[in-house]
Legacy VTK file of the C-alpha trace (Angstrom):
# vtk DataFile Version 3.0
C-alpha trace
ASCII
DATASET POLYDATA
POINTS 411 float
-61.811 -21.383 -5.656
-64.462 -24.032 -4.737
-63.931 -27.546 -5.065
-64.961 -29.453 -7.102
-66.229 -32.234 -5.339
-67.725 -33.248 -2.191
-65.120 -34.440 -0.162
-67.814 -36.475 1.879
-71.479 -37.834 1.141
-73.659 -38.343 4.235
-75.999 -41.819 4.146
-79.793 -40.784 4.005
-80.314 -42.025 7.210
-78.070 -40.336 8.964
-78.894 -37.293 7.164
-82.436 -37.497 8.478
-81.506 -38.298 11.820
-78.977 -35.512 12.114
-81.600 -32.948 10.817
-84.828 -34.097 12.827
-82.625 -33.909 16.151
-81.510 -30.411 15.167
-85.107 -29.277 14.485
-87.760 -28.784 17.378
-90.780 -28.376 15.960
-92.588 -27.024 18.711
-96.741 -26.944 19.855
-98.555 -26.655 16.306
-100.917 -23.724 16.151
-104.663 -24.441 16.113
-107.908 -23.249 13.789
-111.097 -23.912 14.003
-112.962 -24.273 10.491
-116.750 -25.428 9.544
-116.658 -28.918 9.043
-117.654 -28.339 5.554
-114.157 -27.210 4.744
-112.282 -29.151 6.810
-112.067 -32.288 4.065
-107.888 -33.229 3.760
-107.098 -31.525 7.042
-105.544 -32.554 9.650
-107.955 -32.825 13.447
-106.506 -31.337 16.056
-108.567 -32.478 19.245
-110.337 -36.182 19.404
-113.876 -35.846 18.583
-115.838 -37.728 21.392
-119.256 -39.391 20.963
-121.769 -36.888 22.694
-124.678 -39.576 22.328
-124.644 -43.419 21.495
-124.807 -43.989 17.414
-127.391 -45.009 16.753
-129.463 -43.298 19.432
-132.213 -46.158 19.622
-132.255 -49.420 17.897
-133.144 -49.218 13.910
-134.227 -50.926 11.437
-131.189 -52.289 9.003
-133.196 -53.046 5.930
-136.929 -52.317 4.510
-139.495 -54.928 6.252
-141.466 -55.809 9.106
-140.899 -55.661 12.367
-141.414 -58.831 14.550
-140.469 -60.850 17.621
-138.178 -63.744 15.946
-139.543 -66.288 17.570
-143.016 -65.847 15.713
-141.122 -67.197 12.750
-139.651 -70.505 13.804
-139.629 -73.279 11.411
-141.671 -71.081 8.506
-140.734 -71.398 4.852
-142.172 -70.553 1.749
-144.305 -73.875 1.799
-145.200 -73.306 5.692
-145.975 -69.469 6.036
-146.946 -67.821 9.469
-149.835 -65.347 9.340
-149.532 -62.114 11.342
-151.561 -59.259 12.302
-150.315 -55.921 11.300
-149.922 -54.319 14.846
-152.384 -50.747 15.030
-150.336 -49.671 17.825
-146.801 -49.376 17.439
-146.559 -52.211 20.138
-145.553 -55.757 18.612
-147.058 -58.111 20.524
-146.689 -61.981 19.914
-148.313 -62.692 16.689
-147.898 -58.995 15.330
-145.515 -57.317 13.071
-145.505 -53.973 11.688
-144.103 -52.258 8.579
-140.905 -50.488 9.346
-138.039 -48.436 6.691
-134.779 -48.370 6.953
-132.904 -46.079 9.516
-136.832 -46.490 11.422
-136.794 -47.018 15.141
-137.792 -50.710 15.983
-140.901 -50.762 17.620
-141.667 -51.865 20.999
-141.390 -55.441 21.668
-139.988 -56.542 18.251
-136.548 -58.083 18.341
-135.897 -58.961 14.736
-137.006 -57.190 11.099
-137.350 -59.311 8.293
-136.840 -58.173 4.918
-139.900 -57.342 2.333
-139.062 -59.667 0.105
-139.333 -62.636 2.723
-143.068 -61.545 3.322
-146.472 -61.116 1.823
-148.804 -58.460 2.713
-153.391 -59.102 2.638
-154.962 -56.282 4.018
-154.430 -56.607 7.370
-152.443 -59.613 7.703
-148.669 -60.541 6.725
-147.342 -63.826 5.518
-143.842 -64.484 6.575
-141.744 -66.900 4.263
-138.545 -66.816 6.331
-136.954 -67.427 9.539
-134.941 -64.407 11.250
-132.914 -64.773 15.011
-133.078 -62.070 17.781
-130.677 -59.040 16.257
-131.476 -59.730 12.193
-131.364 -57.026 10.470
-131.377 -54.332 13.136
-128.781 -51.753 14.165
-128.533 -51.702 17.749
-128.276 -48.456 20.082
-124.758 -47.464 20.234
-123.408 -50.339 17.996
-121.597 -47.553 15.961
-119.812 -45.901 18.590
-121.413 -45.637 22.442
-121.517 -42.421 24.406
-118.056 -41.280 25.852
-115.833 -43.101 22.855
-113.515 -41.267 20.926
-115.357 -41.178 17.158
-112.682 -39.499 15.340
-108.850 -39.247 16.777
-106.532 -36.361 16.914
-103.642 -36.516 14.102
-106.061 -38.257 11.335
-106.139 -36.561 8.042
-110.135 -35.911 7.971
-111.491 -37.960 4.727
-114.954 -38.141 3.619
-115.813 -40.730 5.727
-114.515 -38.972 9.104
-116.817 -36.020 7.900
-119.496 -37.814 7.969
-119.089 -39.517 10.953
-118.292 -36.132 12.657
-121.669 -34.843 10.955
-123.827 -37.718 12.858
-122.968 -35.775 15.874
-124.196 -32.676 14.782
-120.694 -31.221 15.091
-120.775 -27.758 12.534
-117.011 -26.527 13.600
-114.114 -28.766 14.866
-110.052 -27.864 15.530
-107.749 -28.668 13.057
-103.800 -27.853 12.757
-102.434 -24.991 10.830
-101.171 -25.621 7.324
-97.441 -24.973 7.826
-96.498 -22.301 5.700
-93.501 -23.526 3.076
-91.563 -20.857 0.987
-89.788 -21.681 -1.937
-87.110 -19.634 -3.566
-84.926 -19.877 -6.527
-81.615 -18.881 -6.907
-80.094 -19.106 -10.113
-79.293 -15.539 -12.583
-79.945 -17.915 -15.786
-83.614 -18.084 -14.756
-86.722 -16.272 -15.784
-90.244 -16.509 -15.144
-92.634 -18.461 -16.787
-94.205 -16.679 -19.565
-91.328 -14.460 -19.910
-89.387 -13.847 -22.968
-85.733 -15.407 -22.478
-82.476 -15.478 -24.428
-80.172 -18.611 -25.364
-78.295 -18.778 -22.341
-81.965 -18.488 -20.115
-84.042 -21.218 -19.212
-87.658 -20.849 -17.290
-88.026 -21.630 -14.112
-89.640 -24.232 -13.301
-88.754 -25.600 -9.508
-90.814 -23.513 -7.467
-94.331 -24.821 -9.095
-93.276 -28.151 -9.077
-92.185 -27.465 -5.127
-95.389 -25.487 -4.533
-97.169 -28.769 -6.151
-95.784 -31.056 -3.891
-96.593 -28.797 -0.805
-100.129 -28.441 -1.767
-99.854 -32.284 -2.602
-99.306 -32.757 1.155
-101.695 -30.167 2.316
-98.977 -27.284 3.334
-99.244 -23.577 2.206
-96.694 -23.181 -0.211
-95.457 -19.521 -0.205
-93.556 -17.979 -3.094
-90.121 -16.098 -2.510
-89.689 -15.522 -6.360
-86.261 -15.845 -8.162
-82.888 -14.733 -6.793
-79.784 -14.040 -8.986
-76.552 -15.885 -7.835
-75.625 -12.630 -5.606
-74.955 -13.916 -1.784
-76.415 -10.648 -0.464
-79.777 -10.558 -2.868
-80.049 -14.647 -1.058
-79.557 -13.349 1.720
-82.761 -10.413 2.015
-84.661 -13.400 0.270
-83.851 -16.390 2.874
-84.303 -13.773 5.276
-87.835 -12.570 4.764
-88.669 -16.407 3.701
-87.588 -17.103 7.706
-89.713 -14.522 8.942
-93.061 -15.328 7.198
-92.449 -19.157 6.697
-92.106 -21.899 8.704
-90.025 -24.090 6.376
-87.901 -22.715 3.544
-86.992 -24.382 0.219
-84.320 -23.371 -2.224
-83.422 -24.780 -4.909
-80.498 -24.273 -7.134
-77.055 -23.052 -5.843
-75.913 -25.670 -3.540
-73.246 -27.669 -5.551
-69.543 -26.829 -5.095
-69.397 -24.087 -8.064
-68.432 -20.312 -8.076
-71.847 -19.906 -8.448
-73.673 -22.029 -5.881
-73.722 -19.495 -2.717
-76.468 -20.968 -1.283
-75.006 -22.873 1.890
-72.858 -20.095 2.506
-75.752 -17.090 2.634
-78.090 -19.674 5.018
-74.872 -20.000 7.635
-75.086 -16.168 7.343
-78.426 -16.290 9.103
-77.441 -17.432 12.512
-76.548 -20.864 13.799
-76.757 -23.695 13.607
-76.795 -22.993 9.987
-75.843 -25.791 7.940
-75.805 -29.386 9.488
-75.423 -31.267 6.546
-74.424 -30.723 2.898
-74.039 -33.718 0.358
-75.804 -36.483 0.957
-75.329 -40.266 -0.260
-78.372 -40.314 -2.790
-78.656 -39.971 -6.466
-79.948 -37.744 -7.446
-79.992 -35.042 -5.248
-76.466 -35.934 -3.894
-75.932 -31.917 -3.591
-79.023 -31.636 -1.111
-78.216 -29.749 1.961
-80.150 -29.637 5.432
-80.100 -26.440 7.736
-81.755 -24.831 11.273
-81.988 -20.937 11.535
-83.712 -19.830 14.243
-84.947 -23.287 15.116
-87.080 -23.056 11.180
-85.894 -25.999 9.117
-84.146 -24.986 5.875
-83.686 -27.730 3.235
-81.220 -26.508 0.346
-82.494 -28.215 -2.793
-80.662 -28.981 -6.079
-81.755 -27.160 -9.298
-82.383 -30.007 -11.262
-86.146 -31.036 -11.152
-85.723 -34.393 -10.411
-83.325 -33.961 -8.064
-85.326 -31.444 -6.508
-87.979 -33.897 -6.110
-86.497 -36.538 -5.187
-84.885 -34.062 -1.954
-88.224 -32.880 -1.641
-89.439 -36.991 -1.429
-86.537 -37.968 0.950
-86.142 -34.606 3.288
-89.275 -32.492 3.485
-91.869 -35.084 3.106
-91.670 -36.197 6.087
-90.391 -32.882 7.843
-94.294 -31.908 6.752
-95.985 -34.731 7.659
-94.766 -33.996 11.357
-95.230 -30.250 11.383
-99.069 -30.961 9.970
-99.663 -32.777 13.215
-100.294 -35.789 11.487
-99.999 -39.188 14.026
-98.085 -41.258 11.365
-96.079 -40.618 7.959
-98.756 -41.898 5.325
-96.761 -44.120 3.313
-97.100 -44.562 -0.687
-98.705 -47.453 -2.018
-96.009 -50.141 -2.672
-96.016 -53.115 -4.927
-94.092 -56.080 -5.686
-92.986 -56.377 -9.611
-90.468 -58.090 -12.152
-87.889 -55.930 -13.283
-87.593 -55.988 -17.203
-83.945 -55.276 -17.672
-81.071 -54.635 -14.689
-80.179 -51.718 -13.803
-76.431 -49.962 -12.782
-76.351 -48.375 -9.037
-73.480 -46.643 -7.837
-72.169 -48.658 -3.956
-72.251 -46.473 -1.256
-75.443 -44.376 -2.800
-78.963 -44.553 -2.606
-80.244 -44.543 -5.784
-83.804 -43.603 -6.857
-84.896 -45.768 -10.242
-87.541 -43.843 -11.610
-89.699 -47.159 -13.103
-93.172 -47.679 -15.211
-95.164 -50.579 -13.799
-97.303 -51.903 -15.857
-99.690 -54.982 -15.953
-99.372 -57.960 -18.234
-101.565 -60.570 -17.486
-101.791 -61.666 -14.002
-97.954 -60.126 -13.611
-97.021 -57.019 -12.728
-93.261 -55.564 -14.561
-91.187 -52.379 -13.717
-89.642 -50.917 -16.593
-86.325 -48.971 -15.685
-86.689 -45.093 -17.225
-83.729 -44.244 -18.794
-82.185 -40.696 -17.998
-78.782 -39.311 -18.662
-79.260 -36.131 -15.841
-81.219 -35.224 -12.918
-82.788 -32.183 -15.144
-84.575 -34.179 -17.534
-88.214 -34.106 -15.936
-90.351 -36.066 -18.256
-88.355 -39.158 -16.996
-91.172 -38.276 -13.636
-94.067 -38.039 -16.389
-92.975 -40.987 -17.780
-92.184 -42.953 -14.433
-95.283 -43.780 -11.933
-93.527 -44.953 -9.020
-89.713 -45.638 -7.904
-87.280 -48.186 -6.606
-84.688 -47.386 -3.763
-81.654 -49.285 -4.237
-80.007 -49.526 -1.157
-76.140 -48.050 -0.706
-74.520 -51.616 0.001
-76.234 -53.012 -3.554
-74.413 -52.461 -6.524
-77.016 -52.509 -9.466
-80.542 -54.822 -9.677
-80.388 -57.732 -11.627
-83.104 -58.146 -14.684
-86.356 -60.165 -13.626
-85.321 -59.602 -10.157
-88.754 -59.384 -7.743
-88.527 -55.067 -6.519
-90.789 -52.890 -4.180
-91.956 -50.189 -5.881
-93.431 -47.099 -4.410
-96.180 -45.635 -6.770
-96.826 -41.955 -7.450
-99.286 -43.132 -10.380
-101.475 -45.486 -11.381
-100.470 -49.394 -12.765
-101.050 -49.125 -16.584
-101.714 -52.093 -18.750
-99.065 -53.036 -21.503
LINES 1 412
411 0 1 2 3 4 5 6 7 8 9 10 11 12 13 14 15 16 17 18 19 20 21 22 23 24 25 26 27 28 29 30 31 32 33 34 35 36 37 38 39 40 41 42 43 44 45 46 47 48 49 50 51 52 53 54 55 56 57 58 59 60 61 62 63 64 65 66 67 68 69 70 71 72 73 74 75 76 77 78 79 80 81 82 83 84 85 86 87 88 89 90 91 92 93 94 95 96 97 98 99 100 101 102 103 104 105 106 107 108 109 110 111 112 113 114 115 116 117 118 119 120 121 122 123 124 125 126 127 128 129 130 131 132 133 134 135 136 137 138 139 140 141 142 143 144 145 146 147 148 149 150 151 152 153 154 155 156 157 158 159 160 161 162 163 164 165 166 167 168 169 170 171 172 173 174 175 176 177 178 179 180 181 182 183 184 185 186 187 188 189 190 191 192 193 194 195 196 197 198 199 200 201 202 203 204 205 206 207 208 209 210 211 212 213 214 215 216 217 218 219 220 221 222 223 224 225 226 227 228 229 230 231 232 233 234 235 236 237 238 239 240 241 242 243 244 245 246 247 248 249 250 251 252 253 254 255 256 257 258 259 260 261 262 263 264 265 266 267 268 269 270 271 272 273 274 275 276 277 278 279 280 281 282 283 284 285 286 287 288 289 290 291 292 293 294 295 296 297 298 299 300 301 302 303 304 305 306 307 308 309 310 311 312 313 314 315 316 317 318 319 320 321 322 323 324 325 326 327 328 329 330 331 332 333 334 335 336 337 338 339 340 341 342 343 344 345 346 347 348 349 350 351 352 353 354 355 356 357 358 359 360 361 362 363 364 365 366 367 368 369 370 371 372 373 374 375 376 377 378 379 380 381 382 383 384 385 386 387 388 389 390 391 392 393 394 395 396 397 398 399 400 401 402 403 404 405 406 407 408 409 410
C-alpha cells in the first residue's frame, strides 16, 4: 500500500540545484543550415567580420556631396552657389548628387540633405550648414574587420540574419534542437479524436508539452500513451531514452496504486530518481531523474500542473541543452493586485493572474481555480505571480511582479 502523502516536499531551489548537478549535459552536437532557415536558432560558432561594414564611406541620406566647409555661415537668406562636379572629384566649391547607401566621392567630407538645397542646371544652392561626418556612414562604423558580428549562444532573430547576410555568409553552424519525448501514462486516457466512455477522458498533456517544446525551439518527440502497467512504462521510457535526449511523462507520479511512474524510471539504471515532491503548487508531485546521464523530469497529469513543472524544471534544462548563453527571461511587470490571495507557507505558489490596463495603472486579477486540471484558468490567465515559500498569502492592492505569457489587455 502506498502512502498517501509525501512525507517530504523539496524547496524549488534546491530541487533545481540537486538535478542540474546530477545532469552533465555534455558538448552539444552541431548543424550547419542555409541562413535562410536558420531564423529562431540557436549559432553555434561567432560569426566574425570578414570585411569592415560599410566597406567605404556612404552616403546616409539622399543629397549632395560636399566638403563642409563650403557651407559655413549659409542660410536660406545667404545661399552658397556650387558647381556640380563632372568628375566624381569634389573639389572646393563643388558638390555632386549622391543616393543613399552611394559611396562618398573623393574629397567630400559631408552630404547634405535634398531638401537643404536647390538645383539650376549646373549649379546648386545650398540653404544649410553641415560639419565634417553629417550624414555619412563611415567605413567600418558598423562593425570593422576582425570583430565578432554575431556571438555564439544568441538565438538568431531577424536582425542577426541580416547582419550575417551583409557578409555574404549563405550557411552558418547552429546547435542541434534537443530532441524531447513526451509520454503519457495513465489507462483512463485516449487519444484525441477517439471515441471514449464515462470513465475516459482525452489526452491532452502531450500537445500541450509538445507546444511548449516547440515554444522553446526543441524537437518534441511523441512516445504515445501508456496504460498504468510498470512493465508497458517501462519498454516506453526505455525507447524514449534511446531516441531522446530529454524525456517527459506526465501522469503517474503521485503516491497512488496507480502512479508507477518513479518506480519504472529507477528500473532504468541509476541514479534514477533524485528528487520526488517538490515544495510548489501546483505540481507539488513533480519528480526529477538521470538515466544514463539523459535528464528525466516526471510530470503531474494535471495540465496546469504539468505546465507549471514544465515552467519551473525543463525550461531551463532546454535553454542550456540548446546552447543558448543565457536563460531568456519572460517579460515582467509591476501591477496592483485587485483582491488578496491565500498561499500555503513553506510552498511556492504559482497565481495564475490577468493583467490588465486601466488608465495609466496596470491591475492583476487573481484567477480563481479549485484544481490543477482545470486548464482554461491558463487561457484565462496571461502571466503569473510566484509567491515565495516564507509568505503566507498577498495582500489586496499590494504592488506584484508578474511574469507575462500574454499580452496586457485593457479593462
Amino acid at each position: 500500500m502506498r502512502l498517501k502523502g509525501f512525507q517530504k516536499l523539496t524547496p524549488v531551489e534546491k530541487a533545481l540545484q540537486i538535478f542540474f548537478e546530477t545532469v552533465k549535459i555534455g558538448k552539444l552536437r552541431t548543424v550547419s543550415v542555409p541562413l535562410q532557415s536558420a531564423l529562431n536558432r540557436v549559432l553555434a560558432k561567432d560569426i566574425v567580420a570578414g570585411f569592415d561594414l560599410p566597406r567605404v564611406d556612404r552616403s546616409a541620406v539622399d543629397g549632395y556631396a560636399l566638403k563642409a566647409r563650403d557651407t559655413t555661415g549659409t542660410s536660406q537668406f545667404k545661399p552658397k552657389v556650387l558647381q556640380i562636379s563632372e568628375n566624381g572629384v569634389i573639389g572646393a566649391g563643388q558638390a555632386r548628387q549622391i543616393w543613399t547607401g552611394n559611396a562618398v566621392p573623393k574629397g567630400a567630407d559631408a552630404v547634405i540633405m535634398l531638401e537643404n538645397v536647390k538645383k539650376a542646371d549646373e549649379k546648386v544652392e545650398v540653404w544649410s550648414p553641415v560639419t565634417p561626418g553629417d550624414n555619412v556612414s563611415k567605413k567600418g562604423e558598423d562593425i570593422s574587420k576582425g570583430n565578432i558580428a554575431v556571438k555564439a549562444g544568441c538565438r538568431l532573430k531577424p536582425q542577426h540574419i541580416g547582419l550575417i547576410a551583409a557578409f555574404g555568409v549563405t550557411e552558418i553552424e547552429v546547435f542541434e534542437k534537443p530532441k524531447v519525448a513526451a509520454l503519457a501514462t495513465g489507462s483512463e486516457l485516449v487519444e484525441i479524436g477517439s471515441e471514449t466512455q464515462e470513465n475516459q477522458i482525452f489526452d491532452v498533456n502531450r500537445l500541450i508539452l509538445s507546444s511548449l517544446c516547440l515554444e522553446l525551439g526543441a524537437e518534441p518527440f511523441d512516445l504515445g500513451i501508456v496504460n498504468d502497467d510498470v512493465d508497458e512504462i517501462l519498454r516506453k521510457l526505455r525507447s524514449g531514452l534511446e531516441k531522446a535526449d530529454v524525456v517527459l511523462t506526465s501522469g503517474g507520479t503521485s503516491v497512488g496504486v496507480a502512479d508507477l511512474v518513479p518506480e519504472a524510471v529507477n528500473g532504468l539504471g541509476k541514479p534514477g530518481v533524485i528528487v520526488h515532491g517538490v515544495a510548489l503548487r501546483p505540481a507539488m508531485p513533480t519528480a526529477l531523474a538521470v538515466v544514463g546521464g539523459k535528464p528525466v523530469i516526471i510530470l503531474s497529469g494535471n495540465p496546469v500542473a504539468a505546465m507549471v513543472g514544465f515552467e519551473i524544471f525543463a525550461r531551463p534544462l532546454l535553454y542550456r541543452m540548446l546552447g543558448l548563453k543565457r536563460e531568456e527571461p519572460r517579460p515582467t511587470i509591476e501591477a496592483e493586485l485587485t483582491r488578496k490571495v491565500a498561499t500555503t507557507l513553506g510552498r511556492k505558489s504559482f497565481v495564475r493572474v490577468r493583467v490588465f490596463r486601466r488608465g495609466k495603472e496596470l491591475f492583476a486579477e487573481p484567477i480563481s481555480a479549485k484544481g490543477s486540471g482545470i486548464i482554461s484558468t491558463m487561457t484565462r490567465a496571461n502571466g503569473f505571480v510566484l509567491v515565495p515559500e516564507n509568505r503566507e498569502g498577498l495582500a489586496e492592492g499590494e504592488k506584484v511582479s508578474v511574469s507575462l505569457f500574454d499580452v496586457v489587455e485593457s479593462a
